[in-house]
C-alpha positions as CSV (number, residue, x, y, z in Angstrom):
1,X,-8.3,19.5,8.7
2,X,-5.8,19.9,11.5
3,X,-2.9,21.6,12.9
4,X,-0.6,21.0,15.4
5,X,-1.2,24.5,16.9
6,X,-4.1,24.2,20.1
7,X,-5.7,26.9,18.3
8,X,-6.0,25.3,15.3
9,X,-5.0,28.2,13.6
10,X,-2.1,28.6,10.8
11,X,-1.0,31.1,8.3
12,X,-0.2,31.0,4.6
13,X,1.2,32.7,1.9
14,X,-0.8,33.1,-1.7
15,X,1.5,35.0,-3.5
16,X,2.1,31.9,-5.9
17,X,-1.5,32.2,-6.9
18,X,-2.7,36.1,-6.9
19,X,0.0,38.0,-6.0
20,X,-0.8,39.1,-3.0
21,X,2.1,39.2,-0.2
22,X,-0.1,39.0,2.8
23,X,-0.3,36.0,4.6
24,X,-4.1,34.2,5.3
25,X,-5.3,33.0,7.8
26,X,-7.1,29.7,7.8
27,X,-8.6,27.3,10.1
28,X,-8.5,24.1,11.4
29,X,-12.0,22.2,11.7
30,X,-12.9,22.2,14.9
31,X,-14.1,18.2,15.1
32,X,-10.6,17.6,14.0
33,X,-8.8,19.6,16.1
34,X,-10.4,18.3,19.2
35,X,-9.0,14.7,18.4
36,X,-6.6,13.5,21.0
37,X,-4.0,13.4,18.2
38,X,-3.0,12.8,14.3
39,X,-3.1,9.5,14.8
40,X,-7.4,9.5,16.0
41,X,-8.2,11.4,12.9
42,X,-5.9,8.7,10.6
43,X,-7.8,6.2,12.1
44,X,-11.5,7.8,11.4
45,X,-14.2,7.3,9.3
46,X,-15.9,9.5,7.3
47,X,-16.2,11.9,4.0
48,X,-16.1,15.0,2.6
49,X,-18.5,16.7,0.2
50,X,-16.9,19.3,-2.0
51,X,-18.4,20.6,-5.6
52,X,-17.2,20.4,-8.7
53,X,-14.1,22.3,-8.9
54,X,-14.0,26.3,-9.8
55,X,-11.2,28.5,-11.0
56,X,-12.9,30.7,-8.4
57,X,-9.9,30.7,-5.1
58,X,-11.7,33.1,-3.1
59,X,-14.7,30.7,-2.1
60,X,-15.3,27.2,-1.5
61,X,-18.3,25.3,0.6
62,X,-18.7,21.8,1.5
63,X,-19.6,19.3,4.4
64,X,-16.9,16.6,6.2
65,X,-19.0,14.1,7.7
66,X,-17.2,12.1,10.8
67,X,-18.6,8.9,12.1
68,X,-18.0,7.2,15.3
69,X,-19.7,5.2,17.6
70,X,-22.8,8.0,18.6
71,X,-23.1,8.1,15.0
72,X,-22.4,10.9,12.1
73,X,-21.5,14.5,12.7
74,X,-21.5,16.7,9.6
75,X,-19.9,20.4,9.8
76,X,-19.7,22.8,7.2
77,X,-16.7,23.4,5.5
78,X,-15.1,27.4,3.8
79,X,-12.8,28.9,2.4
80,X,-11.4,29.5,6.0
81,X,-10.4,25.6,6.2
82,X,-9.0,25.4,3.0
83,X,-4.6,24.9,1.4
84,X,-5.1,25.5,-2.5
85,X,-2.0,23.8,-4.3
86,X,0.7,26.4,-4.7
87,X,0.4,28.1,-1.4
88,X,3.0,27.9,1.6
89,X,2.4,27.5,4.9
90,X,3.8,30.7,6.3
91,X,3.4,29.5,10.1
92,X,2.8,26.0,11.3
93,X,1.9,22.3,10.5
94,X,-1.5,21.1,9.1
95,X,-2.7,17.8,8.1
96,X,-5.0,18.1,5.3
97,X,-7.0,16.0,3.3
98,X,-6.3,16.3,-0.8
99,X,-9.2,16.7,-2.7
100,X,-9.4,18.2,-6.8
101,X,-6.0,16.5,-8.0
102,X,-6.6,16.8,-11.7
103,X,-4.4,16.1,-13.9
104,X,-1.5,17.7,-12.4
């Protein structure tokens, strides 16, 4: 949801998943990166719709819906904002939301 890079951008290693040894890029969500800190988006309110889960790792769409005072904001979510279980972050920190646990 967010890193602690002003870009919002961070980099990740899938080799644990498809073997590949290039790192990915991926993206913070932009109404969580503008939050004045961790700590503001801790303290929110709101949800995330996701779909049932796919063995599919190359695609993923959804909503996060964050309320405040004005009212809701939904933004779309992708594959772009996304940390699948058994990668490594290759560069930077994110805070993310767990969604899909299983029974892992």
């Amino acid at each position: 949801l967010r890193t602690k890079e002003s870009s919002g951008i961070l980099f990740l290693r899938t080799d644990q998943l498809d073997g590949e040894t290039d790192w990915k890029l991926r993206l913070a969500v932009p109404s969580c990166q503008k939050l004045s800190s961790d700590e503001a988006l801790a303290e929110a309110s709101g949800g995330v719709y996701a779909p049932e889960p796919t063995a599919d790792i190359y695609a993923f769409e959804g909503d996060l819906t964050l309320s405040d005072s004005e009212g809701d904001a939904t933004e779309p979510l992708s594959l772009d904002n996304t940390l699948w279980a058994g990668t490594v972050l290759a560069s930077g920190e994110a805070l993310a939301l767990v969604l899909y646990t299983g029974t892992d």
